[in-house]
C-alpha positions, 0 to 999 in steps of 0.5 A: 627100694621096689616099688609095692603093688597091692592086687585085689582081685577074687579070682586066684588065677588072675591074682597070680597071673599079675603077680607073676608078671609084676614080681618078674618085673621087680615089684614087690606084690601083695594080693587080698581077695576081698575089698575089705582086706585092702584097708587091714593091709594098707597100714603095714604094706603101703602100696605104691599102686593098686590094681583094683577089681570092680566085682569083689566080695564084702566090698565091691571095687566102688566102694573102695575106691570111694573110701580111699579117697574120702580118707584123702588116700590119693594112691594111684588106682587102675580099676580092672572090669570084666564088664563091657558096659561104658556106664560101669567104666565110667563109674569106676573113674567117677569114684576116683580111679585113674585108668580102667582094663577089661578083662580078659587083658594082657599082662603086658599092656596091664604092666606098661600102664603100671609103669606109665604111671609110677614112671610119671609120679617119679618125674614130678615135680620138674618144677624148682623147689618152693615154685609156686605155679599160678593162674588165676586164682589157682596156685601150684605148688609142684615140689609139694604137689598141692593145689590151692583156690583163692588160697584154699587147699583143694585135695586131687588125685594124682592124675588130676595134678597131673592133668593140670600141671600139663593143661598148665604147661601148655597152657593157651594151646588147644591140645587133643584128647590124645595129645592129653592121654600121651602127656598126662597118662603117657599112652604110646597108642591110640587109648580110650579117650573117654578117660580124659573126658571124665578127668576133665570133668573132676578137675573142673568139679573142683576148680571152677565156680560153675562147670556149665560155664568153665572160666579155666579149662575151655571145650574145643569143639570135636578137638580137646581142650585149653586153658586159659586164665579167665581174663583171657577167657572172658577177652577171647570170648568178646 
């Protein structure tokens, strides 16, 4: 079955362009024009992803994005801007979004990001069945894609599953923040690396007792970061 793609995008011209694109590579594409027409089909379409624009009428992208996910709707979003203004990206990422573009963009790299996505949705889990994946008080089960601490259920966006999944994989290895965008967004180029910074940010929002003074996920100084369960955390900070 083809994977579905809701657009959201007020200007047609775009909407089709994308459309065009993605239907040219076997999606199957639904577009509405406003932010309140994403929750009238979203029960009969289903989409896979969505490709969200920030400036929409009724319901701008920020409110979506904020609604999707209070409604514990986890679907991959890639929020599109047509404005330069790092706050206004940041935003977008900040209410639960998973990448960004800005306008004017190439279909291509649009397309390819879709596909890094999904691509990286399909591979999970690599875990065997009912293996449960822990550090410290956190508990992974990847076959389930859920995550627990001191065995209460923490609700995160795919990619941050994925971000820890990875950090988990590797971790006790310091990984730049491109090494982080190749592994977890699966970036082939030299992407913004802002975006991990922001995912960080979230994940330690919701998995550390205080994000000032992570016990988990550690700041490598003008590097990226480790994981580290906090026994040998506190042990390498002596």
């Amino acid at each position: 079955m083809n994977k579905k793609i809701l657009v959201v995008d007020d200007e047609p011209s775009i909407s089709m362009l994308i459309e065009f694109n993605l239907k040219l590579a076997g999606y199957e594409v639904q577009c509405v024009y406003d932010g309140e027409a994403v929750f009238d089909v979203l029960p009969r379409f289903r989409p896979d992803l969505i490709v969200l624009d920030l400036m929409l009428p009724k319901l701008d992208g920020i409110q979506v994005c904020r609604r999707l996910r209070s409604q514990d709707n986890m679907v991959p979003i890639i929020m599109l801007t047509a404005l330069q203004d790092l706050s206004d990206k940041i935003q977008g990422l900040d209410n639960g979004a998973d990448d960004y573009m800005t306008k004017p963009f190439s279909p291509q790299e649009l397309l390819s990001r879709i596909q890094a996505i999904l691509r990286r949705l399909g591979a999970l889990p690599s875990a065997s069945p009912g293996e449960v994946v822990r550090i410290g008080a956190i508990e992974i089960r990847p076959d389930q894609r859920e995550v627990s601490l001191h065995g209460e259920t923490i609700e995160l966006t795919p990619k941050e599953f994925e971000l820890l999944s990875f950090l988990c994989k590797h971790r006790g290895k310091v990984l730049s923040r491109q090494q982080l965008l190749h592994g977890v967004w699966d970036y082939h180029f030299l992407g913004d690396t802002r975006i991990v910074d922001v995912h960080i940010s979230h994940l330690r929002d919701k998995i550390e007792k205080n994000a000032r003074e992570p016990e988990y996920i550690r700041t490598i100084r003008n590097v990226g970061y480790k994981l580290l369960e906090p026994s040998t955390m506190q042990s390498s900070l002596a």
